[in-house]
C-alpha positions in Angstrom: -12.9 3.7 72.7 -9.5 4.0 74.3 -7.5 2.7 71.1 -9.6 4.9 68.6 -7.0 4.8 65.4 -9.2 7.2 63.5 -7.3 10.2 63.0 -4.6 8.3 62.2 -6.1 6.3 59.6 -7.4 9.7 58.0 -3.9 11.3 58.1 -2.3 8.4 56.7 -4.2 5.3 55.2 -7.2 7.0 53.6 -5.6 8.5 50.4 -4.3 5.2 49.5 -7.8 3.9 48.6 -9.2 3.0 45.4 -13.3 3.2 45.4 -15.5 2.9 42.6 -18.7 4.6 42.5 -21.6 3.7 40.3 -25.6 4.4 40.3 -27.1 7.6 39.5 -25.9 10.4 38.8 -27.2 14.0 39.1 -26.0 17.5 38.7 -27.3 19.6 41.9 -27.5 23.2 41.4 -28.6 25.7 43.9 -30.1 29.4 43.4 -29.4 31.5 46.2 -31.3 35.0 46.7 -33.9 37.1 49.1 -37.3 37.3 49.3 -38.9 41.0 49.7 -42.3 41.1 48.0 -44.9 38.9 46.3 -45.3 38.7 42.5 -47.8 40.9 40.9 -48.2 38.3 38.4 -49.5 35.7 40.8 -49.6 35.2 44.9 -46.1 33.6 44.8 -42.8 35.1 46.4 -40.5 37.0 44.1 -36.6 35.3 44.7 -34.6 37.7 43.9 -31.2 35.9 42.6 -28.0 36.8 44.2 -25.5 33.5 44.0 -25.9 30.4 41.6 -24.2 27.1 42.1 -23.6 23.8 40.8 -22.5 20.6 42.8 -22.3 17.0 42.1 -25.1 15.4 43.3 -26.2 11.7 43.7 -23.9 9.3 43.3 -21.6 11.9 41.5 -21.9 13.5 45.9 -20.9 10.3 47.2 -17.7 10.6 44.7 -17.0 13.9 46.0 -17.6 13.5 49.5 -15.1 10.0 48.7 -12.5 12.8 46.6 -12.6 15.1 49.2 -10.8 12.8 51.8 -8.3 11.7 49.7 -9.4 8.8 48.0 -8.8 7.9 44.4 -12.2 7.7 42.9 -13.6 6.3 39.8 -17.4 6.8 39.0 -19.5 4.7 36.5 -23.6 5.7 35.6 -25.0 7.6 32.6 -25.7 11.1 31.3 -26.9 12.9 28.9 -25.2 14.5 26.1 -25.9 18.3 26.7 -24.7 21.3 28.7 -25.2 19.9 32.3 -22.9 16.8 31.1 -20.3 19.6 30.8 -21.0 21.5 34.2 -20.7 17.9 36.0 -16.8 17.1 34.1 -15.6 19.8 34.7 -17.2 19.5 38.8 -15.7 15.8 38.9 -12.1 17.3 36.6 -11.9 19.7 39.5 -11.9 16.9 42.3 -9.9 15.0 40.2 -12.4 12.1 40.0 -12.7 9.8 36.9 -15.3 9.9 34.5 -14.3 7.3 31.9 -17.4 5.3 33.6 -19.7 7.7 32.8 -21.5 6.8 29.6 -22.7 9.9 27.3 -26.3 9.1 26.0 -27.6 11.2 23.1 -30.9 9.6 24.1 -30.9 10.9 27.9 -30.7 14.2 29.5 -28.6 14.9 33.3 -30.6 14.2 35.7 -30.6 18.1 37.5 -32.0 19.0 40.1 -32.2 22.9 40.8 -32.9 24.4 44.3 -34.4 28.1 44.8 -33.5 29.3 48.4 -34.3 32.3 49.8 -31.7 33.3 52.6 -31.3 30.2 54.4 -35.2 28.6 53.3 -35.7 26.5 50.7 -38.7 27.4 48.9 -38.8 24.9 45.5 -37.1 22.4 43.9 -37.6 22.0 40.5 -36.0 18.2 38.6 -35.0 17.7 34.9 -35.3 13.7 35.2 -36.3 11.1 33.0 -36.3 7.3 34.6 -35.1 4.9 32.6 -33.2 1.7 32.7 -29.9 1.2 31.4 -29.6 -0.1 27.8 -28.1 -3.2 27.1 -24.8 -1.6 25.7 -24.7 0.8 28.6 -24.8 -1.8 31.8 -22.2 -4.1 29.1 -19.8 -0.5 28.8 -19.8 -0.2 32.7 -19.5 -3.8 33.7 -16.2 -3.8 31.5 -15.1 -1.0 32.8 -15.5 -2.2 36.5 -14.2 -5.4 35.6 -11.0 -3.8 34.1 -10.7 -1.4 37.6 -11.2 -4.6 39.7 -8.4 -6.4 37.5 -5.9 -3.0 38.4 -6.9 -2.8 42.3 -10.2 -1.7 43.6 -10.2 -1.6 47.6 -14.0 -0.9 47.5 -17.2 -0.3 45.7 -20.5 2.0 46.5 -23.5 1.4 44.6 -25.6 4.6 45.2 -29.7 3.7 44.3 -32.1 6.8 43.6 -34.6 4.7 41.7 -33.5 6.5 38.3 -33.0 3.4 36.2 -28.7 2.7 37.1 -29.5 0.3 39.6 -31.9 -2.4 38.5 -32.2 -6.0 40.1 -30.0 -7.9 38.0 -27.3 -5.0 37.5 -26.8 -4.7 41.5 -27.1 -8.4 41.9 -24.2 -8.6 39.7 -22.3 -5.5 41.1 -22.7 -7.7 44.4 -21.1 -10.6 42.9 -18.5 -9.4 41.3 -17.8 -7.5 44.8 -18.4 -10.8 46.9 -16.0 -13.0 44.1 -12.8 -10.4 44.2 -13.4 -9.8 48.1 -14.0 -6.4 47.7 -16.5 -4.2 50.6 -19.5 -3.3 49.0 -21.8 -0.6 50.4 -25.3 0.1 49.1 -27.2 3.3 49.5 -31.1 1.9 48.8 -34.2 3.3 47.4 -37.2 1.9 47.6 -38.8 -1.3 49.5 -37.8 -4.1 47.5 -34.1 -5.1 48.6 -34.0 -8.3 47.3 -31.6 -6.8 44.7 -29.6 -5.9 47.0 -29.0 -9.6 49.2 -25.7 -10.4 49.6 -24.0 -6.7 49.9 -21.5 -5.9 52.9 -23.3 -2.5 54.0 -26.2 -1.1 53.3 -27.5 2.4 54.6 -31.1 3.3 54.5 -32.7 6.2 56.8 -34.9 5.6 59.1 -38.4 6.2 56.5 -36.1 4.0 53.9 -35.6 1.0 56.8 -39.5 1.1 57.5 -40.3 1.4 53.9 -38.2 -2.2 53.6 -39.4 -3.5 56.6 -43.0 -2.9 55.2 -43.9 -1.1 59.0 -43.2 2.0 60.7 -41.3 2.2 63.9 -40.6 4.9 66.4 -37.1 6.7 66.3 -36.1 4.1 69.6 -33.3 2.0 69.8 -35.4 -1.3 70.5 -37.6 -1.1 67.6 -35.1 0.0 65.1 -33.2 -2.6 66.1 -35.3 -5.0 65.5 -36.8 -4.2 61.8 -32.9 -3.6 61.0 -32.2 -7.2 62.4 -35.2 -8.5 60.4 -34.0 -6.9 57.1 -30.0 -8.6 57.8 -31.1 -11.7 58.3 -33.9 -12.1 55.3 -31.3 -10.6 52.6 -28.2 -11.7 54.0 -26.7 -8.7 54.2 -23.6 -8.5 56.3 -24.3 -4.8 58.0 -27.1 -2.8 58.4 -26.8 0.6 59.0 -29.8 2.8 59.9 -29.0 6.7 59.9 -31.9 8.0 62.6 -31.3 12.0 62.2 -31.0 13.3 65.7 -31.0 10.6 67.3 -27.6 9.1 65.3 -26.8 5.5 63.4 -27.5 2.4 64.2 -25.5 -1.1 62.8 -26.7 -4.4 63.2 -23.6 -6.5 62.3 -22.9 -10.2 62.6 -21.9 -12.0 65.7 -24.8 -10.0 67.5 -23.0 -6.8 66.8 -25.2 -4.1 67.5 -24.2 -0.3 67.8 -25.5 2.8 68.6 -23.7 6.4 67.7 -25.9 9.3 69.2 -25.4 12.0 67.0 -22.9 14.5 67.1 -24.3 17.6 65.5 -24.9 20.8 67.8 -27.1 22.4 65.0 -28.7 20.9 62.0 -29.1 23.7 59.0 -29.5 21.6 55.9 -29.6 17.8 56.0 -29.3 16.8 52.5 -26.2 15.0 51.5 -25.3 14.1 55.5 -26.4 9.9 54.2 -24.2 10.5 51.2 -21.2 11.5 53.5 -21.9 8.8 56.3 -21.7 6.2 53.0 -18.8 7.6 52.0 -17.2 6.9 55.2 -18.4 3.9 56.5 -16.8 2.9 53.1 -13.3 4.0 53.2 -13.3 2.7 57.1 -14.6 -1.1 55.8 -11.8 -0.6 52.4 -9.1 0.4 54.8 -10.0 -2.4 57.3 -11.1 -0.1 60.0 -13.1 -2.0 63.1 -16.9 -1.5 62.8 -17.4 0.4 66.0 -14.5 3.3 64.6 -16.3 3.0 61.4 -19.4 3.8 62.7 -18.3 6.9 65.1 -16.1 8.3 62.2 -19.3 8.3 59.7 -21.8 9.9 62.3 -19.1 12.5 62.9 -18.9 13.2 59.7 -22.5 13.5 59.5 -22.6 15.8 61.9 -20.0 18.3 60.2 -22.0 18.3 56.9 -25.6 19.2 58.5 -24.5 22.4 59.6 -23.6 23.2 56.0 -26.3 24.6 53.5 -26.6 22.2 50.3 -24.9 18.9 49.7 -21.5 19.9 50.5 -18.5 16.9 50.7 -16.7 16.6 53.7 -13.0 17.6 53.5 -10.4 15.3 54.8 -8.9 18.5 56.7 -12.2 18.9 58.2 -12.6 15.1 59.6 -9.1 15.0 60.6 -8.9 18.4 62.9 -12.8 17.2 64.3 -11.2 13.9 65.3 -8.3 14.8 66.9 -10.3 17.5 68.8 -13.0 15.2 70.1 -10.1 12.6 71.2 -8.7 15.2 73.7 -12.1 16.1 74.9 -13.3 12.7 75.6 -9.4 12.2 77.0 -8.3 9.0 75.0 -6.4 12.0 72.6 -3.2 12.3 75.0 -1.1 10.8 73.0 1.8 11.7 70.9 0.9 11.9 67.2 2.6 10.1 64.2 5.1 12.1 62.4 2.4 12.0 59.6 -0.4 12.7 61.2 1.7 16.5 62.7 2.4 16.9 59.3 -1.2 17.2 57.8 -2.0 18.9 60.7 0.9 21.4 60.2 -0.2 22.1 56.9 -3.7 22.0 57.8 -3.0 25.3 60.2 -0.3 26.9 58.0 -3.1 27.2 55.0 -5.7 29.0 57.8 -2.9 31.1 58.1 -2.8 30.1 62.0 1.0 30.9 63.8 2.8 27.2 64.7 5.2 27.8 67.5 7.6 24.7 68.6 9.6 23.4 70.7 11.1 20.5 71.8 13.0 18.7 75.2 13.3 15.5 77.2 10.5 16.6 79.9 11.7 14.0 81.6 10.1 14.8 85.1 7.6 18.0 84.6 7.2 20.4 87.0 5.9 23.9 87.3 9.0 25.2 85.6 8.3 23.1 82.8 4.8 23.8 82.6 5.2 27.9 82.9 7.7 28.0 79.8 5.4 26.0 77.8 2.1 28.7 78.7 4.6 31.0 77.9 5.6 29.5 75.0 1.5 28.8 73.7 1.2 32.5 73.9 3.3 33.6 71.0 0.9 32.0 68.5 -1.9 30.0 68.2 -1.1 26.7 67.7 2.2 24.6 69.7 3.7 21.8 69.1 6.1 20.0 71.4 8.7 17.3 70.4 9.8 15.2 72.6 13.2 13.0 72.5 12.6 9.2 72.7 14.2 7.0 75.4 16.9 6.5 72.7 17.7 9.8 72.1 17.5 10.9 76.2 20.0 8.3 76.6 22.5 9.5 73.9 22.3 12.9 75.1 22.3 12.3 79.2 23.5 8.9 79.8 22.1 5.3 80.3 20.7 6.4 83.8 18.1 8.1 81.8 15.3 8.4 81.3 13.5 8.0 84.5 10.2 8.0 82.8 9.3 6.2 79.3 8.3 7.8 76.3 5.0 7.3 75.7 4.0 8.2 79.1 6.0 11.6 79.0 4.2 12.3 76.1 0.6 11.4 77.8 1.7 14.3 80.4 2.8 17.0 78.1 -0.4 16.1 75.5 -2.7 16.2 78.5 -1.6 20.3 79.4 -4.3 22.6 77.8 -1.5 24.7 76.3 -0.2 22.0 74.4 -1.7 20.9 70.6 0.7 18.2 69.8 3.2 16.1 71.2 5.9 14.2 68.7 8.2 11.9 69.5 11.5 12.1 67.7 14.2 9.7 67.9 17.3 11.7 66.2 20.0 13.9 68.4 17.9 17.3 67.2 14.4 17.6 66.3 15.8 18.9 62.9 14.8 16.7 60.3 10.8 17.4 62.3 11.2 20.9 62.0 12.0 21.0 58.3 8.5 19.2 57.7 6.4 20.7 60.1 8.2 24.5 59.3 6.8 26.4 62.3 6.8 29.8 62.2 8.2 30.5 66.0 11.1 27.9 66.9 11.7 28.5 70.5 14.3 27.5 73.2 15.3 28.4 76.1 17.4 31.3 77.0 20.1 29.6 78.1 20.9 28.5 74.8 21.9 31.2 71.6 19.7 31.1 68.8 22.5 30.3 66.2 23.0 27.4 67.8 19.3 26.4 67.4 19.0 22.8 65.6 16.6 23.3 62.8 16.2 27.1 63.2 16.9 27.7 58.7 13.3 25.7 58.7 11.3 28.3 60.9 10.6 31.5 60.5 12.0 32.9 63.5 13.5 31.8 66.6 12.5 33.1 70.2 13.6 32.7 73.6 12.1 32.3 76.9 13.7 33.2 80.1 13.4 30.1 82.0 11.9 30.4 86.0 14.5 30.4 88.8 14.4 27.4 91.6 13.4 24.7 88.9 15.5 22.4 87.8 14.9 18.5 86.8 18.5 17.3 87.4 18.4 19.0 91.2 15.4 17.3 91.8 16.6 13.9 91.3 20.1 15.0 92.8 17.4 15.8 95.9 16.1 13.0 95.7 19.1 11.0 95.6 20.7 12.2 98.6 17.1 11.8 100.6 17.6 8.4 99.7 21.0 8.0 101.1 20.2 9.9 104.0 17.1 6.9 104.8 14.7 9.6 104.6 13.0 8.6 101.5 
């Protein structure tokens, strides 16, 4: 895991994608209230209503969770021609997903499905559903219109099954095909025993109940056995990936080549499972469209699972959210000291500004760092919550001190600056002054040293304010190699 590129490819690859969603889709909506007495009428509870709220849900989830990180997303199924139609637009308008796939039936109602919670219990869930298969005309309106997407650019395509009549056998056979003749990643999220509709797809993601129901037996929640019903379930329906969500205990994929991985989970409290599947489809997705290995796939959907549990209802993932959780866990499992692409500080920056969360920066050659170094940037930390340090590359050292210099590269000054618990971020920059990085990160503290004056500050007209720091007597990086240099020449070193 020492090359993990996944917060990179969330800060800069992911919103380039273009993912089709099709199956069923569903309106969610959720009544929120207390519970103080028991009905006169009947022995039942009396929910007294305090919040309603309306989500997508189904496939239209697996769009949003998809929206949410930044992907553009197009979603095909069928609705009804009623009031709940309307909720779900303007739901899907708002995530700026498009609906043009979504075929209006006069003869259909949305699919709703309406959840009564009392505080943090759910106590009934009532469904508006009818099951029926798509009419002729309908499955012909959305195989044109994913034929016409595929003929524009499509980078990937989830087929998302709850049994309500989108996905029959020969429409997901021919999803598949379509998928498997343009190259595309195809991911299926299955219901029901009988994949043989699905043969032939790229991923598929059943539960750990959904991978027995397939396997036609049930198996503990161990490594060993669910490997081996997941294995059994690749091989008879040729599917490329099998990846069993296991609750607690994390995913599992059985790939090709003998690929086999397992991802304990991640979550430190679980308050609502629904939608954690949708999101881990979502996920694995966008990491197969944007070409991501399997095993980064795999951790990035399982800690994305593990975000979304502790929410209540079927709430999306945001791409802020996966990006700050993935940069955090690289520091603590110690493969995150590393200096971050300029885009990457960027989202990040903004990410902070719009908690309302003080950015302080700063910026040297920190060349050889020593406790001088270290004290101003505590110092420094202290002033707000969040700093980032930018650090000249070789190139720039050498412009500014001379050809002698550095004495230690780049990457691995920024390794020992990123690995100091005061510091958030480390950026290289490869200009004379870290100018042109200050104007697009726009920190609200620009700090230097004391020894220089604050009108002569590069970038201070892109911060909000510039401090100084009195730097510590009896540290200084040039008389330490001056020190050093005339130990040499003495023979003593």
């Amino acid at each position: 895991m020492s090359d993990m590129k996944c917060a990179s490819f969330v800060a800069e690859n992911i919103q380039n994608l273009r993912i089709a969603v099709i199956g069923d889709v569903m309106l969610d909506r959720y009544c929120y209230g207390e519970v103080k007495r028991i009905s006169p009428e009947a022995p039942v509870p009396v929910n007294r209503v305090k919040k309603t709220e309306s989500l997508p849900g189904g496939a239209a989830n697996v769009a949003s969770n998809l929206a949410n990180l930044g992907c553009h997303v197009y979603i095909g199924g069928v609705t009804g021609d009623d009031d709940n139609r309307k909720i779900l637009e303007d739901l899907l308008s708002k995530e700026k997903i498009d609906f043009s796939g979504l075929i209006k039936s006069r003869q259909r109602f949305t699919i709703t499905k309406m959840r009564i919670l009392g505080e943090r219990q759910q106590m009934l869930r009532l469904d508006f559903e009818e099951v029926c298969d798509l009419y002729p005309e309908e499955a012909d309106a959305i195989k044109q219109w994913l034929l016409d997407l595929i003929e524009k650019g499509l980078d990937g395509i989830a087929v998302s099954d709850y049994a309500k009549g989108v996905c029959s056998d020969v429409f997901c056979q021919w999803l598949i095909r379509m998928a498997e003749a343009h190259k595309i990643p195809i991911l299926i999220d299955p219901k029901g025993p009988h994949w043989e509709k699905y043969e032939g797809c790229t991923f598929i993601t059943p539960n750990l109940k959904e991978m027995c129901d397939a396997a036609g037996q049930a198996v503990p929640n161990e490594d060993g056995p669910v490997l081996q019903i997941a294995q059994m379930a690749r091989d008879r329906y040729r599917i490329k990936n099998v990846v069993v969500t296991r609750g607690e205990k994390g995913m599992t994929l059985v790939g090709g080549k003998r690929t086999v991985i397992h991802c304990p989970a991640s979550a430190l409290e679980v308050y609502d499972a629904s939608g954690a599947g949708n999101t881990a489809a979502a996920i694995l997705l966008a990491a197969a469209a944007g070409e991501l290995p399997l095993l980064e796939a795999v951790y990035m959907a399982n800690r994305a699972a593990g975000i979304v549990v502790g929410k209540a209802g079927a709430y999306p993932i945001h791409r802020d959210e996966l990006l700050l959780d993935l940069l955090e866990e690289e520091r603590k499992l110690g493969y995150g000291f590393r200096p971050l692409s300029w885009k990457e500080i960027a989202e990040l920056a903004q990410i902070w500004r719009r908690s309302g969360e003080k950015i302080v920066f700063t910026s040297g050659c920190f060349d050889i760092l020593h406790a001088g170094h270290v004290s101003y940037l505590e110092k420094a930390a202290k002033l707000g919550k969040h700093l980032i340090v930018g650090l000249n590359s070789d190139d720039s050292v050498r412009r500014l001190k001379g050809e002698a210099w550095p004495l230690i590269p780049e990457l691995d000054r920024a390794r020992v600056l990123a690995s100091l618990a005061c510091v958030d971020a480390v950026v290289i920059f490869h200009e004379d002054t870290p100018t042109r990085l200050i104007k697009m990160i726009r920190p609200d503290i620009l700090l230097q040293s004391a020894d220089f004056r604050s009108n002569l500050v590069a970038g201070r007209e892109y911060a909000g304010k510039v401090e100084t720091i009195e730097s510590e007597d009896g540290y200084s990086m040039t008389g330490l190699v001056d020190r050093i240099a005339n130990l040499i020449k003495k023979g003593k070193l």
